[in-house]
N, C-alpha and C positions, 0 to 999 in steps of 0.2 A: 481594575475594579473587581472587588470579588462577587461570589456568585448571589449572595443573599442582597446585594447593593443591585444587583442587574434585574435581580426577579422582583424588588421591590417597585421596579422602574418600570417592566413589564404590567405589574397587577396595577397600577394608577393610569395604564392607557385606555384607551375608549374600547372596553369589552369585558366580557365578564371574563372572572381571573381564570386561568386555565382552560380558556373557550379555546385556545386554539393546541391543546393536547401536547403531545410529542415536538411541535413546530418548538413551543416556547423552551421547554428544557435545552432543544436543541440552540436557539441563539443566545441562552444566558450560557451554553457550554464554549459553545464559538466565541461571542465575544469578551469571556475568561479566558479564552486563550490568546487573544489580541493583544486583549489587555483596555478595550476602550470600545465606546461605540461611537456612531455618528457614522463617514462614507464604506458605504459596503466595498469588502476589497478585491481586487481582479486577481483570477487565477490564472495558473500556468501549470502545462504536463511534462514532466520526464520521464523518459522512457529508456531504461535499463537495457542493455543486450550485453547475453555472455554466451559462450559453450561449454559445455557438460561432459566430460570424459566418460561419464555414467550413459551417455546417449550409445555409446559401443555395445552394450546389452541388448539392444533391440528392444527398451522400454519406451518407444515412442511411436506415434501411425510416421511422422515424419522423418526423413534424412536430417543428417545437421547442417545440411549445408543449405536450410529453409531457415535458421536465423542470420544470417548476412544475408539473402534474399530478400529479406524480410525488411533488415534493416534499410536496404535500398528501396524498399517499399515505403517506408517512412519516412523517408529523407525526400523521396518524390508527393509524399502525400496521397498517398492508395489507401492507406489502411482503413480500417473500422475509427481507430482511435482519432487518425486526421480529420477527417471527416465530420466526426461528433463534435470535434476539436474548433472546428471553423463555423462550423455552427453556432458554437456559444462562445468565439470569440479567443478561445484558449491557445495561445502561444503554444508549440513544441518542441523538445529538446532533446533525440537521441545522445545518450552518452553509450560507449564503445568502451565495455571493460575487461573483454576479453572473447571478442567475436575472432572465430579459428581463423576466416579469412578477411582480415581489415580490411573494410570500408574504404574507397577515397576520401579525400576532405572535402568537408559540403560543408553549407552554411547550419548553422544548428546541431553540426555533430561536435562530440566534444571527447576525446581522447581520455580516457582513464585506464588505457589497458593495463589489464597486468599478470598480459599470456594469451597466447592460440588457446585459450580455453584450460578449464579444470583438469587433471588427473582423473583416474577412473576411482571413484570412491568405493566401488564392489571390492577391488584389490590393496589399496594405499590411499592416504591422503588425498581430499581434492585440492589443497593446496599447502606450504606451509606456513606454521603459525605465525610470520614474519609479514608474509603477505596477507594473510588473513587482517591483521590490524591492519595494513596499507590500504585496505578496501573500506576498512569503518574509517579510515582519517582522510581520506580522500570524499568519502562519500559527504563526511559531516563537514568540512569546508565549503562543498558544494552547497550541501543545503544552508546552511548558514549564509550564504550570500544570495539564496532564492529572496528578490524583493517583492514577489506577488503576497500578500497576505495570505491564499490559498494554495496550499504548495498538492497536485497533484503526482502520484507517482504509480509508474508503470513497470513491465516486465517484456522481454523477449527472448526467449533461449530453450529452444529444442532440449531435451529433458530437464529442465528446471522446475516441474513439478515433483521430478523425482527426489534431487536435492532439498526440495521444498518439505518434502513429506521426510523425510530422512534428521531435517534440520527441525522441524517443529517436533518428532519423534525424541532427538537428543536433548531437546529444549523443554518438554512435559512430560517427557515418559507416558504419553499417549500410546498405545500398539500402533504399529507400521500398518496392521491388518485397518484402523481403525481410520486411517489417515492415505492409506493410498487409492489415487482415483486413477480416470481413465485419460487425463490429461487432454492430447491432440484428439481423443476419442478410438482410444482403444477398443477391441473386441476382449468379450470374455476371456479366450486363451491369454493374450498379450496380456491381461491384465493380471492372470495368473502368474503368468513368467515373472510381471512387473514386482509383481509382491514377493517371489520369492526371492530375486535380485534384490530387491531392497534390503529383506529383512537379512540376510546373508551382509550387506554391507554396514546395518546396525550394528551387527551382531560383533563386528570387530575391534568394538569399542565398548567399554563401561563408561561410566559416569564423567563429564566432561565440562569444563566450564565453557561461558559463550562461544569465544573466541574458537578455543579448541572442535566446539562443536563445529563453526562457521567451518575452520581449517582442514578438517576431516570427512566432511558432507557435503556442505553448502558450494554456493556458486559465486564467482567474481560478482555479478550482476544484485545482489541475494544482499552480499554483506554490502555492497554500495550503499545501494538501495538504504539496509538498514542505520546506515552512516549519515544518509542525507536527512532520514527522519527525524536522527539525536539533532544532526545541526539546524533543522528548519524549527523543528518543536521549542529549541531554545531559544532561537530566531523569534518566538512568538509567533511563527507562523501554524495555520490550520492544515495539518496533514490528515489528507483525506486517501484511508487505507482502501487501494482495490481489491483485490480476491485472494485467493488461497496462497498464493504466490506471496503477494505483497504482505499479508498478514504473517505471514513465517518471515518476514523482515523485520514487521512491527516487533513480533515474539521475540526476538533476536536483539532488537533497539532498547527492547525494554530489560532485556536483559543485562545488556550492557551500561546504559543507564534509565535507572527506573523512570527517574522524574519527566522524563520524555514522553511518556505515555498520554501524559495530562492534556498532549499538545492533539492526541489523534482522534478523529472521529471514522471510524467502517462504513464503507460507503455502501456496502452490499453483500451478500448473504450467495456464494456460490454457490452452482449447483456439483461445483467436481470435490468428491464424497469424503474426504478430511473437513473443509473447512468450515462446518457447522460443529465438529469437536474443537477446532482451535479456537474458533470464538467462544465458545463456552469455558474450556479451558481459561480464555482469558477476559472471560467475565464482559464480551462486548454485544452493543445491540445494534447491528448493523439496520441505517435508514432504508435500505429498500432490498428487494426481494425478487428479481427476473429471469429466473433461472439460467442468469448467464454464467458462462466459462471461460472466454476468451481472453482472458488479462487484457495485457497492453494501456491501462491504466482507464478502461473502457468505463467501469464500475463506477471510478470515482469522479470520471467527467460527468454521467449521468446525477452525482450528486450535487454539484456545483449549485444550481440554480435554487438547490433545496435552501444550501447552506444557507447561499447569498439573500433569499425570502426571506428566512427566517432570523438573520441579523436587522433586515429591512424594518422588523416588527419595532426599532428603535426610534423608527425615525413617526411611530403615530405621535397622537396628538393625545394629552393627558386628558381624562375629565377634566381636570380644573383649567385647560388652554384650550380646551374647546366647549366649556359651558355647560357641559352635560349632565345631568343630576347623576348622583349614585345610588342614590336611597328614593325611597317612596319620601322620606322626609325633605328632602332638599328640593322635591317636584313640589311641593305643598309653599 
């Protein structure tokens, strides 16, 4: 249905047009991406984990070997994300695309490695351009067979902000200065260091297309991610982008293909200090605003309930199915 056919459907429900502000733009967007209204649909989280070669620099409060800790965190159900997760019901899926020390098999983890982790992108490649495409076609098969209507996605990887900020740098031509944060919660020095590392590893590249940029910066976890968004968006499923992490995917998604964009909604507005340039950059108005940081697809579980409300506004009752006057004439 298109969008002028949904908003039409919205303004003849029992309340004045536009009473419900932001809610309503929001479920004529959602259910343009459906494709249909009627049963609200159930979401699901993945949760990305890769290693960073860039974590060698000392741009991180953490070691790297706190994302396979991490990830055994998740597979047990400790985290922030699980938690939020079981609360609203939300299935979850680590996938393992290049965690330095593999995971055992558990139930819900799902093998996509491809490497003990990235190359050091300060010196060389973080991967090459070979693999770089093996991350976005593996990633979009995945997502393309997400059957939840609300496809949630997450992040885990000890300097994958750095990648992040590096990768939407190659992507807008933003400054490194302008895009780098303090990730795990850096101090001032480190974050000095961080910027200089970075911009040093900018610096060894000109102009580059997606993929190249993915190839050259980015992380195994990073271009999945961006793979599973092309394949769910086409899927007509509602990709709900988490923070600064996951939005240098979307960058990346939409990069490689545009039309994908149409599928995503921002779930939330970080507070780590790039990603209020890259949503402006890319022209988005993230639903909500907590000054959170922590990825892990935390942002966009907290949107879920929004989305799901705001499709819900389908199921009122029209004035004319529930008798209601509309005019001062039709009370008379």
């Amino acid at each position: 249905m298109r969008s002028k056919q949904l908003q039409a459907i919205l303004d003849a429900k029992t309340k004045p047009i536009g009473a419900l502000g932001r809610l309503e733009n929001l479920a004529v967007h959602a259910a343009s991406i459906l494709g249909r209204t009627g049963k609200v649909p159930s979401a699901s989280l993945t949760i990305f984990a890769a290693d960073h070669g860039i974590a060698e620099e000392g741009v991180s409060a953490f070691p790297q070997e706190v994302t396979g800790q991490m990830v055994l965190n998740f597979l047990a159900g400790g985290a922030a994300a699980n938690v939020m997760a079981a609360e609203l019901g939300v299935p979850v899926t680590i996938v393992d695309c290049g965690v330095a020390r593999p995971p055992p098999a558990a139930d819900r983890l799902v093998d996509m490695r491809l490497g003990p982790g990235t190359a050091n992108s300060a010196h060389k490649p973080a991967m090459s351009v070979e693999c770089a495409h093996k991350a976005v076609l593996q990633g979009r098969a995945y997502g393309a067979a997400i059957e939840n209507g609300i496809a949630c996605f997450g992040e885990m990887g000890i300097a994958n902000s750095s990648a992040a900020t590096l990768l939407a740098h190659k992507l807008s031509a933003i400054p490194v200065a302008d895009l780098v944060g303090r990730g795990t919660g850096i101090d001032n020095e480190r974050l000095a260091h961080k910027q200089t590392i970075l911009e040093r590893a900018a610096a060894r590249t000109g102009l580059l297309t997606p993929i190249e940029a993915l190839a050259e910066v980015g992380g195994f976890e990073i271009g999945t991610m961006a793979g599973a968004m092309i394949g769910a968006g086409g899927a007509r499923r509602i990709v709900l982008v988490d923070g600064f992490i996951a939005t240098a995917a979307a960058a990346l998604a939409r990069a490689i293909e545009p039309t994908c964009a149409s599928a995503f909604i921002y779930a939330h507005r970080s507070v780590e200090h790039g990603h209020g340039a890259l949503l402006d950059w890319l022209g988005a108005e993230p639903l909500l605003d907590m000054d959170m940081r922590l990825g892990e697809g935390t942002g966009a579980l907290l949107a879920v309930p929004i989305v799901r409300a705001a499709l819900s506004l389908f199921d009122m009752a029209s004035f004319a199915d529930a008798g209601v006057s509309t005019s001062t004439a039709d009370a008379s």
